[in-house]
MARKOLKOL-944490 format. One record per atom (N, C-alpha, C, CB): x, y, z. Coordinates in steps of 0.05 Angstrom, whole numbers, padded with zeros to 5 digits, always signed. Last residue first. Glycine has a CB too. Example, Ala and Ser with C-alpha at 12.3 -4.5 7.8 and 13.67 -1.06 7.14 Angstrom:
<atoms>
+00257-00045+00142
+00273-00021+00143
+00258+00001+00157
+00282-00012+00114
+00264-00114+00156
+00246-00090+00156
+00264-00066+00156
+00226-00089+00181
</atoms>
This chain:
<atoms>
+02089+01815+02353
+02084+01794+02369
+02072+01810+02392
+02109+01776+02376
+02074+01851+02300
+02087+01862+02332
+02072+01829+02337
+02071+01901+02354
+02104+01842+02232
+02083+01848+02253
+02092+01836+02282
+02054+01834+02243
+02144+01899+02189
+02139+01876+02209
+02118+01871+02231
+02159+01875+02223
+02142+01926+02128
+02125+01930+02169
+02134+01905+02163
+02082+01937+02185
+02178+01966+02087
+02173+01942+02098
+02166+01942+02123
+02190+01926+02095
+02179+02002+02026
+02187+02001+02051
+02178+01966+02053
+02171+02026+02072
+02214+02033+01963
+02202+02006+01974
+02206+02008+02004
+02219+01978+01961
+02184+02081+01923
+02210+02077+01928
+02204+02043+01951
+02226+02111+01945
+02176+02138+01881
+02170+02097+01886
+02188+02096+01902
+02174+02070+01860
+02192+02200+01888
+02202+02183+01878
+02189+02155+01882
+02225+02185+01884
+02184+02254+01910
+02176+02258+01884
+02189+02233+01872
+02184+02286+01871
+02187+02240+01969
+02208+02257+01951
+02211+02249+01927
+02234+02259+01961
+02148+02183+01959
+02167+02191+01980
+02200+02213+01967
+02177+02156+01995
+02104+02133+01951
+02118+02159+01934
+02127+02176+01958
+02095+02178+01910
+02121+02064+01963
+02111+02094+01979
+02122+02114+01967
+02120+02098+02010
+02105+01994+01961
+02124+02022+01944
+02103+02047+01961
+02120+02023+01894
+02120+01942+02006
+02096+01963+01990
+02116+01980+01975
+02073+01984+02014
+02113+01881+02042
+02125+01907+02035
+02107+01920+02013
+02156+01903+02025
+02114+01854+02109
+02096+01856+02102
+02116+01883+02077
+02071+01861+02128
+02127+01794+02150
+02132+01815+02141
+02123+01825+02114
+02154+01815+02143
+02105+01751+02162
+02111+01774+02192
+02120+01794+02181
+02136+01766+02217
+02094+01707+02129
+02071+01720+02137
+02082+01738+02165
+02045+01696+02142
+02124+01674+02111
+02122+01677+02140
+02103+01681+02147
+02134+01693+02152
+02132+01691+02064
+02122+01670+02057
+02110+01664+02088
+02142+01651+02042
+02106+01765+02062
+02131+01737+02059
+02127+01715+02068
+02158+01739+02070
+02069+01799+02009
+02070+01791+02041
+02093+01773+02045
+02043+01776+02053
+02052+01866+01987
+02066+01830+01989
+02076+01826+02016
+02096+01823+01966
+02012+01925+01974
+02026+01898+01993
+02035+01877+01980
+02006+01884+02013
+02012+01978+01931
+02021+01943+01931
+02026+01931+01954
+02046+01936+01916
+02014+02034+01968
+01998+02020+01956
+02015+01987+01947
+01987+02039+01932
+02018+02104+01990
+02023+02072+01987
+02009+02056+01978
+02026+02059+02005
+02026+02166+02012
+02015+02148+01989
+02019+02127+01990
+02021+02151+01966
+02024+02159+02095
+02022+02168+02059
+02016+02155+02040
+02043+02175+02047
+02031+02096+02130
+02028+02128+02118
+02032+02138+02094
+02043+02144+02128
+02023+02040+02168
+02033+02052+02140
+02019+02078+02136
+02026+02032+02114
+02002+02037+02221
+02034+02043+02216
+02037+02052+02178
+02054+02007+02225
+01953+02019+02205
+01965+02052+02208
+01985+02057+02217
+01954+02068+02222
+01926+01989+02162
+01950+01989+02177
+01955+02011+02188
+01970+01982+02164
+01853+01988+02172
+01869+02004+02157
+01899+01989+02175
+01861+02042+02160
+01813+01932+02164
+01823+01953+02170
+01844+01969+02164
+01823+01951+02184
+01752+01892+02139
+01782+01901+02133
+01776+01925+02151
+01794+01906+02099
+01713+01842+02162
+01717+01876+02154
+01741+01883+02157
+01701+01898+02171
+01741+01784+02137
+01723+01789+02156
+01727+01825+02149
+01731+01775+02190
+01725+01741+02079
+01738+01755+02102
+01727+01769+02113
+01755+01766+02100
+01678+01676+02085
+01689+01705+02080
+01707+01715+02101
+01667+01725+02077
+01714+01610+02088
+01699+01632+02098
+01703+01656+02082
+01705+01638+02124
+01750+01573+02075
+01718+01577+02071
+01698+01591+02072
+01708+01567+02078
+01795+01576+02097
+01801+01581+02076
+01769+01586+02062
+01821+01559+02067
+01779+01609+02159
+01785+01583+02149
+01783+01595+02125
+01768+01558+02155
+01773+01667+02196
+01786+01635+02210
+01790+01609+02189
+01762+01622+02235
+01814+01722+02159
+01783+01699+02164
+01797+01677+02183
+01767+01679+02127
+01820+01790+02151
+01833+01763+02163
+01802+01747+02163
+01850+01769+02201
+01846+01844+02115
+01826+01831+02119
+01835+01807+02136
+01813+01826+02095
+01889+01911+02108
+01886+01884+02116
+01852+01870+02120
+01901+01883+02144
+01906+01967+02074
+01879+01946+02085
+01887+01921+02095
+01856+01938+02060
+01940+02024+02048
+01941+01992+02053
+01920+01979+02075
+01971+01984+02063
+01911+02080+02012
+01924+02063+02046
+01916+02036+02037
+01905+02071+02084
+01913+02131+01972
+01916+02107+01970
+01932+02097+02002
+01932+02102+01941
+01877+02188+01975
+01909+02183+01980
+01907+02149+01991
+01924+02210+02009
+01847+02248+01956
+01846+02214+01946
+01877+02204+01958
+01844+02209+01903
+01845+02302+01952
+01845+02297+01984
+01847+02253+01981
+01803+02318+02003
+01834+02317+01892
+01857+02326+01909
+01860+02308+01933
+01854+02355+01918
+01795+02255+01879
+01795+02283+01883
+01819+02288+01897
+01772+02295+01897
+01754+02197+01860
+01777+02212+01866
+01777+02240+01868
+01795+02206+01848
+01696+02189+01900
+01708+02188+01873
+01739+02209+01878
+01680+02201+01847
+01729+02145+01937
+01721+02147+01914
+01698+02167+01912
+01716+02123+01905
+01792+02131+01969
+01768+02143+01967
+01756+02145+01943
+01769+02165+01976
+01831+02067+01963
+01828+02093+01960
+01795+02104+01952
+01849+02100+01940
+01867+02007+01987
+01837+02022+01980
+01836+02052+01983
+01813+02012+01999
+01898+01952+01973
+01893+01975+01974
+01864+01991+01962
+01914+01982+01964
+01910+01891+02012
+01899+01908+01998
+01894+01940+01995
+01883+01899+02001
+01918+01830+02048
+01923+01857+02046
+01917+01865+02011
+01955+01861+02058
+01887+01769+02070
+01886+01785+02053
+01893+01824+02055
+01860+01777+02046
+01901+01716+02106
+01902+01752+02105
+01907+01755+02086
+01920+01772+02120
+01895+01663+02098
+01875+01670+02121
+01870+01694+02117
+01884+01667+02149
+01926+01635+02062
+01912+01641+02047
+01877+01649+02081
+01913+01610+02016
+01971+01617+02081
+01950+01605+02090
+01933+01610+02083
+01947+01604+02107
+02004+01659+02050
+02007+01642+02041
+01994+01618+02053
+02027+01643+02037
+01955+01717+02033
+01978+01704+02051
+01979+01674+02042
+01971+01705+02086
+01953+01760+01979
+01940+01739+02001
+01958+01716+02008
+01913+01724+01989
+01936+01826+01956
+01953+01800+01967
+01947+01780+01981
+01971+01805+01980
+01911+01872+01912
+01900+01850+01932
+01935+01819+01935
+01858+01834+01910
+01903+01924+01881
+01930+01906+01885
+01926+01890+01913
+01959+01925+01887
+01838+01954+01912
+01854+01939+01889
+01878+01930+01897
+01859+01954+01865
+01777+01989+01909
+01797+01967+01922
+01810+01954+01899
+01781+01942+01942
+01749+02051+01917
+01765+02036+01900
+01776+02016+01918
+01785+02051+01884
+01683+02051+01952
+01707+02059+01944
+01719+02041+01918
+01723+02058+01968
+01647+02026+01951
+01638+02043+01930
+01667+02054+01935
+01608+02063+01934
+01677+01963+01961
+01653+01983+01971
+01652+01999+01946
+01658+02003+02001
+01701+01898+01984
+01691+01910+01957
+01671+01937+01966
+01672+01884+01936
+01701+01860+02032
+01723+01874+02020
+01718+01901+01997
+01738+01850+02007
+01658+01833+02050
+01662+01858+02059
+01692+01868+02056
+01655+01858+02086
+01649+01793+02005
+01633+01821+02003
+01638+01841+02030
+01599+01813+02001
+01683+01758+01984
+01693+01784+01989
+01679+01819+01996
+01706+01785+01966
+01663+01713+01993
+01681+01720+02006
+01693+01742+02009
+01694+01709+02003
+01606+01714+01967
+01611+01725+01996
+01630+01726+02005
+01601+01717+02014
+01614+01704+01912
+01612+01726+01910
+01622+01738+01943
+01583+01731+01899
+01628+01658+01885
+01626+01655+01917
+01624+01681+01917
+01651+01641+01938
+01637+01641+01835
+01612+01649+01840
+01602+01662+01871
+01599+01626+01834
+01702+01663+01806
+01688+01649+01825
+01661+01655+01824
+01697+01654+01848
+01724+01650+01730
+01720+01668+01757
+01701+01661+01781
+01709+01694+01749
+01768+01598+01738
+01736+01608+01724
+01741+01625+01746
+01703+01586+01721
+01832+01567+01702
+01819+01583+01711
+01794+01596+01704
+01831+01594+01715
+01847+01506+01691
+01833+01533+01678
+01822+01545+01699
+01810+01529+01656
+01850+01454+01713
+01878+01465+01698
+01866+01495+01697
+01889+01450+01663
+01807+01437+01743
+01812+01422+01716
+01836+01441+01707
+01782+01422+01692
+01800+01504+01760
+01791+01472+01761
+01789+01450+01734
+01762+01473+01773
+01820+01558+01798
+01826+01544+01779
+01817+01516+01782
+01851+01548+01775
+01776+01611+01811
+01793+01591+01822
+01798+01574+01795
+01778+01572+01848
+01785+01683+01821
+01787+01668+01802
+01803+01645+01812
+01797+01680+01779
+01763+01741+01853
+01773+01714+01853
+01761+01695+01828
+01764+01702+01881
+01769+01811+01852
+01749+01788+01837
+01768+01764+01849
+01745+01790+01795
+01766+01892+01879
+01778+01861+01875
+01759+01836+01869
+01794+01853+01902
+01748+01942+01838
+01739+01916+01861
+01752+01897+01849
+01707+01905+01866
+01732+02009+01816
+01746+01986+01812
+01752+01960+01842
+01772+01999+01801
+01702+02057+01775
+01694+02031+01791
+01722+02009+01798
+01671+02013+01770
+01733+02088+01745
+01710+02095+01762
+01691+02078+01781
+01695+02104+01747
+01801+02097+01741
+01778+02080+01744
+01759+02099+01758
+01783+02052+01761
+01801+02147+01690
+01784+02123+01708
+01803+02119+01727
+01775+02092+01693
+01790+02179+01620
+01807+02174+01648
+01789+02152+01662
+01811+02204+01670
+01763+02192+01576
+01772+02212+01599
+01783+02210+01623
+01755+02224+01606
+01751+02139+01557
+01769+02160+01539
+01776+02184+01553
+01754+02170+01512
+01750+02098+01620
+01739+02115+01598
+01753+02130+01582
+01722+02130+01606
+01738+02049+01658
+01756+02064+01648
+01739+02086+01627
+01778+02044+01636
+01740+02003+01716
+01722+02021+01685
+01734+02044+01686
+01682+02029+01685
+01770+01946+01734
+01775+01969+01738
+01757+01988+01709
+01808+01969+01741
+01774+01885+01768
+01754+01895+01749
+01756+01932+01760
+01719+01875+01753
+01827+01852+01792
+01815+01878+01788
+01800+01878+01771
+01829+01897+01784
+01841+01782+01819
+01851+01802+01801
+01828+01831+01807
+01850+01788+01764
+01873+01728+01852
+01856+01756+01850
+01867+01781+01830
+01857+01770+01881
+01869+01661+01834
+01882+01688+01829
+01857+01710+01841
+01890+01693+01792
+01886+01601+01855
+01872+01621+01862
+01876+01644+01856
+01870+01621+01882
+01929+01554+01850
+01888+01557+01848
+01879+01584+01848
+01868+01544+01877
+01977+01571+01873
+01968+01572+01849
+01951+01574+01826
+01972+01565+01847
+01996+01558+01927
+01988+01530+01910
+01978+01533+01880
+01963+01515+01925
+01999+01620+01937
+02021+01604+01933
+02024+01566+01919
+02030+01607+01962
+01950+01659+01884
+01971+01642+01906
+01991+01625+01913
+01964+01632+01916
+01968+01715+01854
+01962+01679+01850
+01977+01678+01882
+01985+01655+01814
+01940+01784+01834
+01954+01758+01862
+01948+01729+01855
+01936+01761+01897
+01933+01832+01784
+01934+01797+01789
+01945+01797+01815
+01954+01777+01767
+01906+01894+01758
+01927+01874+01778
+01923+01850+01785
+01930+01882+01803
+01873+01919+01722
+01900+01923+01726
+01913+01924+01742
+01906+01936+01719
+01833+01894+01674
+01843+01885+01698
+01878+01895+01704
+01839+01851+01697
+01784+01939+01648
+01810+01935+01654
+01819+01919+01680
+01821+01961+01655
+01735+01968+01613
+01736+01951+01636
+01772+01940+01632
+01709+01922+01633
+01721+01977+01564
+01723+02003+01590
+01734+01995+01612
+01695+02016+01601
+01688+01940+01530
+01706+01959+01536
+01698+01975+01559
+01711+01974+01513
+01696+01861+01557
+01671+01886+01556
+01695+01922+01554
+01643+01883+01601
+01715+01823+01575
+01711+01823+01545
+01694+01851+01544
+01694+01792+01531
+01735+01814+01632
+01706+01811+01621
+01698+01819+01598
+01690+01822+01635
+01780+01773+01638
+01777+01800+01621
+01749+01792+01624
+01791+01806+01586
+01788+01715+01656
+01791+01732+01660
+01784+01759+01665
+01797+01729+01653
+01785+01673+01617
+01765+01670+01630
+01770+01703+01657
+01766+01632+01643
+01861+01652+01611
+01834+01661+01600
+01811+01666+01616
+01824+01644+01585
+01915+01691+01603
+01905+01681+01628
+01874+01677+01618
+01911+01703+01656
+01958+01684+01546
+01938+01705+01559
+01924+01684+01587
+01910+01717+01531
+02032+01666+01560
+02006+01667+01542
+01986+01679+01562
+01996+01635+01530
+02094+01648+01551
+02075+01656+01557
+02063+01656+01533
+02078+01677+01571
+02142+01607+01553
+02115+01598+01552
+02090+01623+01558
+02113+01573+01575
+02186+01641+01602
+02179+01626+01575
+02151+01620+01574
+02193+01600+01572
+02228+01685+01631
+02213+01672+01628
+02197+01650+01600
+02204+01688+01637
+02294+01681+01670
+02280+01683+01642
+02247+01665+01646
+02305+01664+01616
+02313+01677+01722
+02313+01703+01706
+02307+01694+01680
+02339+01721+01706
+02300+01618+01725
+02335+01634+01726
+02334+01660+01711
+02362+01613+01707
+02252+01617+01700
+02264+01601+01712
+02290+01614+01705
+02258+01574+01706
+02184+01621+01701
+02205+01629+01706
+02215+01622+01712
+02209+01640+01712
+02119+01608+01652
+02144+01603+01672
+02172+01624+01674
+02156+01573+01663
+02068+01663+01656
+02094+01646+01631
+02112+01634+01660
+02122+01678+01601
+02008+01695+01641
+02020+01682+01659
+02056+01670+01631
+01991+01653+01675
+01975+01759+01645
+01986+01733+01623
+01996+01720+01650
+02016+01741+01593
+01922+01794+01641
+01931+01778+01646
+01945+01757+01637
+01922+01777+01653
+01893+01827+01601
+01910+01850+01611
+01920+01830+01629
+01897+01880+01624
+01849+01831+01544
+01869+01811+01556
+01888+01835+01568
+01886+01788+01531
+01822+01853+01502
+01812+01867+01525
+01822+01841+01540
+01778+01879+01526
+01837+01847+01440
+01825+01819+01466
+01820+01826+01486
+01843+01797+01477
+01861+01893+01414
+01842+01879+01406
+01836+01857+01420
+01846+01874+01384
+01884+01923+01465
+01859+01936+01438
+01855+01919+01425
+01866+01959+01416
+01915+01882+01496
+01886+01899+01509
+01870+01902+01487
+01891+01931+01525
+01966+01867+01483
+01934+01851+01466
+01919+01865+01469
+01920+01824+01474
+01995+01888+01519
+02005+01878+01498
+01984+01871+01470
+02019+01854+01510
+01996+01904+01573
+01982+01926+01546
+01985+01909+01527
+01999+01957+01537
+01989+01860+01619
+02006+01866+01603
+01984+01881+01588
+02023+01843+01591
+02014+01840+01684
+01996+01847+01668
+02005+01865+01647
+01977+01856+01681
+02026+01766+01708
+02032+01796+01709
+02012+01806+01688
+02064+01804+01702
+02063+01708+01736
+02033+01722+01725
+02044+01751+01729
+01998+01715+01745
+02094+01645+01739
+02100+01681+01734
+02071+01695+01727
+02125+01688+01701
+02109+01595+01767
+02085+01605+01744
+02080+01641+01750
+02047+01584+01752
+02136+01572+01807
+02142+01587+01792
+02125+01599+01771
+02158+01577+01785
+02114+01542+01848
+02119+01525+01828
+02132+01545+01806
+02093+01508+01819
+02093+01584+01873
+02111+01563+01887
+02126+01549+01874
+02100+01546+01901
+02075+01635+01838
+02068+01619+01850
+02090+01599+01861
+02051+01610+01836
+02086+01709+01825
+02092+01679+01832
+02087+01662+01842
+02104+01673+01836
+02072+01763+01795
+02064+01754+01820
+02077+01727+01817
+02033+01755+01827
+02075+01834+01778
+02089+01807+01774
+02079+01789+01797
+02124+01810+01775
+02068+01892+01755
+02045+01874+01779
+02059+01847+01779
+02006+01869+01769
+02070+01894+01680
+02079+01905+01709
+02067+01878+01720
+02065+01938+01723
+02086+01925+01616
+02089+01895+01634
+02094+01901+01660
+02115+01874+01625
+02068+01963+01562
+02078+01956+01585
+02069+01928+01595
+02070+01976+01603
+02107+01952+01511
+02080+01960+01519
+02083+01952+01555
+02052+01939+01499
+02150+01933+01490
+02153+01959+01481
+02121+01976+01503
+02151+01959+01437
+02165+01883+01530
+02159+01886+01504
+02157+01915+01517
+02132+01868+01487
+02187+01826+01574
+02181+01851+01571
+02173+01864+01544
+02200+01863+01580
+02203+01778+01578
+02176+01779+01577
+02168+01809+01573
+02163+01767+01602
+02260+01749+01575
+02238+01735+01551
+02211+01752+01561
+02233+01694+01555
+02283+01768+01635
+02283+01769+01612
+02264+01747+01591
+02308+01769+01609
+02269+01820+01686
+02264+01786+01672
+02271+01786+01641
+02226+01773+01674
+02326+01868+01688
+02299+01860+01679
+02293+01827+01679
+02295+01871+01651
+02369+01857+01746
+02357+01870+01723
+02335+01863+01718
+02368+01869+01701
+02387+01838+01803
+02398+01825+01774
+02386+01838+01751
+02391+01794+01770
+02402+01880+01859
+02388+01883+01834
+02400+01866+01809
+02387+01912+01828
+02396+01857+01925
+02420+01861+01901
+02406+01861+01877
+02445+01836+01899
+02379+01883+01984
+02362+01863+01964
+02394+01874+01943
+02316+01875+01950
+02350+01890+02051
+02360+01894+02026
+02362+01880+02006
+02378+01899+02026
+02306+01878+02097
+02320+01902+02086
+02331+01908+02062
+02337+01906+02099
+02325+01819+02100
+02291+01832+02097
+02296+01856+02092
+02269+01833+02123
+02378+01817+02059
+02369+01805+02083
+02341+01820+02081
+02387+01810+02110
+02387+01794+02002
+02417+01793+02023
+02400+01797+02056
+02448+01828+02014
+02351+01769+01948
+02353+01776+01979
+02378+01776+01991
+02339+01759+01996
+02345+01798+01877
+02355+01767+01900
+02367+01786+01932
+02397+01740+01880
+02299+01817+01840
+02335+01825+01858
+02328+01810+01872
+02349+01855+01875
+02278+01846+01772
+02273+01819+01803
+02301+01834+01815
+02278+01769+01795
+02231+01877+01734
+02252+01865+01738
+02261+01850+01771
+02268+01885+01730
+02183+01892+01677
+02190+01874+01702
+02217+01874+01709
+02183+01846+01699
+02172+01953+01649
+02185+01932+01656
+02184+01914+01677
+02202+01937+01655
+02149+02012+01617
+02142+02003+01646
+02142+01970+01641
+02108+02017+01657
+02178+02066+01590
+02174+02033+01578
+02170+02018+01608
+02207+02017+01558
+02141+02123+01604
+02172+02102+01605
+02156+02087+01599
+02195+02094+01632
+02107+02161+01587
+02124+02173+01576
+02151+02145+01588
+02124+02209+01587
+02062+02145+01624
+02056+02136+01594
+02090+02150+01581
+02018+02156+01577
+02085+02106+01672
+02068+02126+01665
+02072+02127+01632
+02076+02154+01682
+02104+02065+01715
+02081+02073+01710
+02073+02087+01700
+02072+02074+01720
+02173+02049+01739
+02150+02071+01737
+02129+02070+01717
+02162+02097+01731
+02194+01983+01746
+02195+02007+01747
+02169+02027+01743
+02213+02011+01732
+02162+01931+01787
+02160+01942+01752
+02177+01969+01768
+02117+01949+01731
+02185+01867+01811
+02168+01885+01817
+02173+01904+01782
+02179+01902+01852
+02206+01811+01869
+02208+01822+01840
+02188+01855+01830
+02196+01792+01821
+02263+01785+01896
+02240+01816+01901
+02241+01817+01864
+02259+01858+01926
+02269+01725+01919
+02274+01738+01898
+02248+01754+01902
+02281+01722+01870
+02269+01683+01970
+02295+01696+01956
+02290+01705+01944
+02313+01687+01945
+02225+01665+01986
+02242+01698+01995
+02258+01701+01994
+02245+01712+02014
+02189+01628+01970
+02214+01617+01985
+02231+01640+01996
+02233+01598+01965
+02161+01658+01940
+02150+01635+01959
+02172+01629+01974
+02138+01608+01944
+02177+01728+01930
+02176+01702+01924
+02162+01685+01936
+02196+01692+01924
+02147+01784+01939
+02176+01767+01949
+02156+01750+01943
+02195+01768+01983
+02137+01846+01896
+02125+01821+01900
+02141+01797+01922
+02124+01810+01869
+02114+01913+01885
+02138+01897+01888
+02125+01870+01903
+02163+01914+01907
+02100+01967+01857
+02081+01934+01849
+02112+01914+01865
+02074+01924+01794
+02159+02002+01840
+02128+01990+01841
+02122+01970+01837
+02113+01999+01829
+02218+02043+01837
+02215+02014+01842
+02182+02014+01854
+02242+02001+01867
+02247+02095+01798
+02226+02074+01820
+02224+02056+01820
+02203+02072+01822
+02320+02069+01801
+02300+02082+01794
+02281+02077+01808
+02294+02080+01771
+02368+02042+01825
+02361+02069+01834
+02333+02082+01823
+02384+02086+01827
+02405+01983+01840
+02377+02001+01824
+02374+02019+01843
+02344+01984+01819
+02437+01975+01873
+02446+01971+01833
+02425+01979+01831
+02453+01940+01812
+02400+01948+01925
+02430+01945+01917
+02433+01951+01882
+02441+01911+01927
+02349+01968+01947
+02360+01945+01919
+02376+01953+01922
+02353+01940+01889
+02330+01971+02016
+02346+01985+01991
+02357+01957+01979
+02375+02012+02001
+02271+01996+02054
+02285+01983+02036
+02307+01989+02016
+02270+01974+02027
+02259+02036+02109
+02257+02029+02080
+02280+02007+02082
+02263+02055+02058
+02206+02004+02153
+02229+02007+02155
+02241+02007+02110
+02241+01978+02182
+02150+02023+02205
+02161+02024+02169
+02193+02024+02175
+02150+02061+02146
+02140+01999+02260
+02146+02023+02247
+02156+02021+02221
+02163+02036+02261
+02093+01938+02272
+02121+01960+02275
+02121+01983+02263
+02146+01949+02265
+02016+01921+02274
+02057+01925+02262
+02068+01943+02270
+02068+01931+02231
+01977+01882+02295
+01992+01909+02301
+02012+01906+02288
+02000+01917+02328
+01913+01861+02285
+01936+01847+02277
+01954+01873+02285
+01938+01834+02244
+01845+01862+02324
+01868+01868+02299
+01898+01857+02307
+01871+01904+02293
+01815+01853+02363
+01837+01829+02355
+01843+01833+02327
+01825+01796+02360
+01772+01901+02344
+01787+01882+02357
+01791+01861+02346
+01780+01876+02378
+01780+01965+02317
+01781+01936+02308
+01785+01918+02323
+01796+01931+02292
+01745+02028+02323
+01774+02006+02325
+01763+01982+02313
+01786+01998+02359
+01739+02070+02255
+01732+02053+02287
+01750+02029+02286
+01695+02039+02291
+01783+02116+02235
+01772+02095+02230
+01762+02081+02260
+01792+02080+02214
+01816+02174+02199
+01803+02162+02224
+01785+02132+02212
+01779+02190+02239
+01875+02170+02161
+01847+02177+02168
+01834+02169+02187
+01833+02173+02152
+01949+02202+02179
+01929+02179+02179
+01892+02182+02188
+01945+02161+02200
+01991+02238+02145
+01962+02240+02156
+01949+02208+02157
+01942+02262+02134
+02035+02245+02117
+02032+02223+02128
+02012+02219+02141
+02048+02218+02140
+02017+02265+02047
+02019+02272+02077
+02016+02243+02087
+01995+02294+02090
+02014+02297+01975
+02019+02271+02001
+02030+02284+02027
+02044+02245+01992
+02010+02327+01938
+01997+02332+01965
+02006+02318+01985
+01971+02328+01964
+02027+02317+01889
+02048+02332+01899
+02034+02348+01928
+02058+02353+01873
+02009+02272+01886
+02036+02269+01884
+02040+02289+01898
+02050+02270+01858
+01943+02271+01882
+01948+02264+01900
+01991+02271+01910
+01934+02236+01894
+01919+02279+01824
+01912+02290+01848
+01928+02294+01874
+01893+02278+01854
+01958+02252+01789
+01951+02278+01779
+01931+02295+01803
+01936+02273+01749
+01956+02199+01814
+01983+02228+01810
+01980+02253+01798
+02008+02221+01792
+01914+02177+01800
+01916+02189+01822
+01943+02212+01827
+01915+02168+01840
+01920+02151+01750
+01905+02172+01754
+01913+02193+01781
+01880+02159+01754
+01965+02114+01752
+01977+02138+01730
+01953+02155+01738
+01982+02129+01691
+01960+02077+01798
+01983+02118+01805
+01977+02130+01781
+02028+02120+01806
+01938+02039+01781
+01919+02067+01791
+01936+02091+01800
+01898+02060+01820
+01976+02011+01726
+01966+02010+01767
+01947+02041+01757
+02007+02018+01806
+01939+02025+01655
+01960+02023+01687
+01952+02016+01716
+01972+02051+01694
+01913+02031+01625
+01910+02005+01635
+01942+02015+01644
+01899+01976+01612
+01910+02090+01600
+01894+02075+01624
+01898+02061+01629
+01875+02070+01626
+01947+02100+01559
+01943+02123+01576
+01923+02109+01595
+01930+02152+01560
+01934+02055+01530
+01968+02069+01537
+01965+02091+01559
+01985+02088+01507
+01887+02042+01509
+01901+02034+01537
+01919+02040+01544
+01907+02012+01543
+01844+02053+01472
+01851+02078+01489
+01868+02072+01517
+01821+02093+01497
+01791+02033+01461
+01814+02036+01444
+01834+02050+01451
+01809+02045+01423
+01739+01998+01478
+01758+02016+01489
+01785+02013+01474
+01763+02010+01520
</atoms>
């Protein structure tokens, strides 16, 4: 696959060509769920000093710092940048990370506790089919980067285009997304990758996620910092005008288990997609195309 400027994006660069200028707050039908989890009413968000889109948005381990990419499409230079917390609502924009951005794109930013920055990068794709790096962060700069190995399934067509590390760091979820010289994904499912001995291997436990993964699309996977809820996005497949990306929750009783059948949030509406969760685990944020713009909300969950 020779062909990543125009594919190895989040999944807005396909779906905007179905979905942008349809969006509705329409929520789809679904059987209930008991002892689901309930949230509040969406409340937006505002960076203080940034006005462009704001996607893929991430809060820290500790929730001082929103980090996340501007826009996604093949005509901008698609960047990391962060903003430090004034309260769950707002946020003060310090700019781009600096030491990690390049001319190719750099999105999906995720952090571990210890700081170990992961994100995904065009940078290598055409010749290492590598779309995961990791590098420390420290005071708005990053360093030490390098490719995430054991990763990429080395195979063309195939694209990982989103990472979650957890908060101890062991554990990434990433995307196996197929692609083609005519567009994609045509397959794409969230993967776990545990780390042993320092390196990360992709898992064999195939059952934790087998009622996360369908013939739909699942992807930008988050996972709580008890590592119990897994949020996630999942859109109809195969795409078409009526394709409109909703946020998923999953929950298990132990770190050992599979999760259990995800359901929809249905406080969240319209296009949406990236969950992050806060370190609490009560509050919950996303980007929502909302008057032809990204822009950042936030649920709280109902005691």
């Amino acid at each position: 696959m020779k062909y990543p400027k125009n594919n190895c994006k989040t999944l807005f660069l396909i779906l905007s060509f179905f979905a942008l200028n349809s969006c509705s707050d329409t929520v789809t039908d679904q059987l209930p769920v008991t002892n689901s989890i309930t949230f509040g009413l969406p409340q937006k968000v505002t960076v203080i000093g940034y006005s462009d889109h704001l996607m893929e948005p991430f809060i820290s381990r500790d929730g001082s710092t929103l980090f996340f990419n501007n826009l996604n499409t093949t005509d901008v230079n698609t960047n990391l940048h962060y903003a430090t917390k004034i309260s769950n609502t707002s946020f003060e924009y310090k700019g781009e990370v600096s030491g990690v951005n390049t001319e190719y794109l750099e999105g999906v930013p995720t952090v571990s506790s210890s700081q170990k920055l992961y994100f995904v990068s065009e940078r290598n794709y055409t010749t290492t089919f590598e779309m995961v790096y990791e590098g420390d962060f420290i005071n708005g700069l990053v360093s030490n980067i390098k490719a995430v190995p054991n990763i990429s399934k080395n195979q063309a067509g195939w694209v990982n285009f989103d990472v979650e590390v957890s908060s101890d760091g062991n554990y990434l979820y990433s995307v196996d997304g197929r692609y083609d010289e005519n567009g994609g994904p045509y397959e794409s499912d969230i993967f776990l990758a545990v780390k042993t001995n320092g390196v990360f291997q992709r898992s064999n436990n195939l059952s934790i996620l087998k009622n996360i993964n369908t013939r739909d699309l699942e992807y930008a996977a988050c996972i709580s910092s008890n590592m119990l809820e897994l949020y996630f996005t999942r859109v109809e497949a195969p795409l078409s005008n009526t394709s409109l990306p909703q946020i998923y929750i999953a929950t298990r009783s132990s770190t050992n288990s599979p999760f259990e059948k995800p359901y929809k949030i249905n406080s969240i509406t319209g296009f949406v997609e990236g969950p992050t969760v806060s370190q609490d685990g009560k509050s919950i944020y996303y980007h929502k195309y909302e008057n032809e713009k990204f822009v950042l909300y936030m649920v709280e969950k109902e005691e």
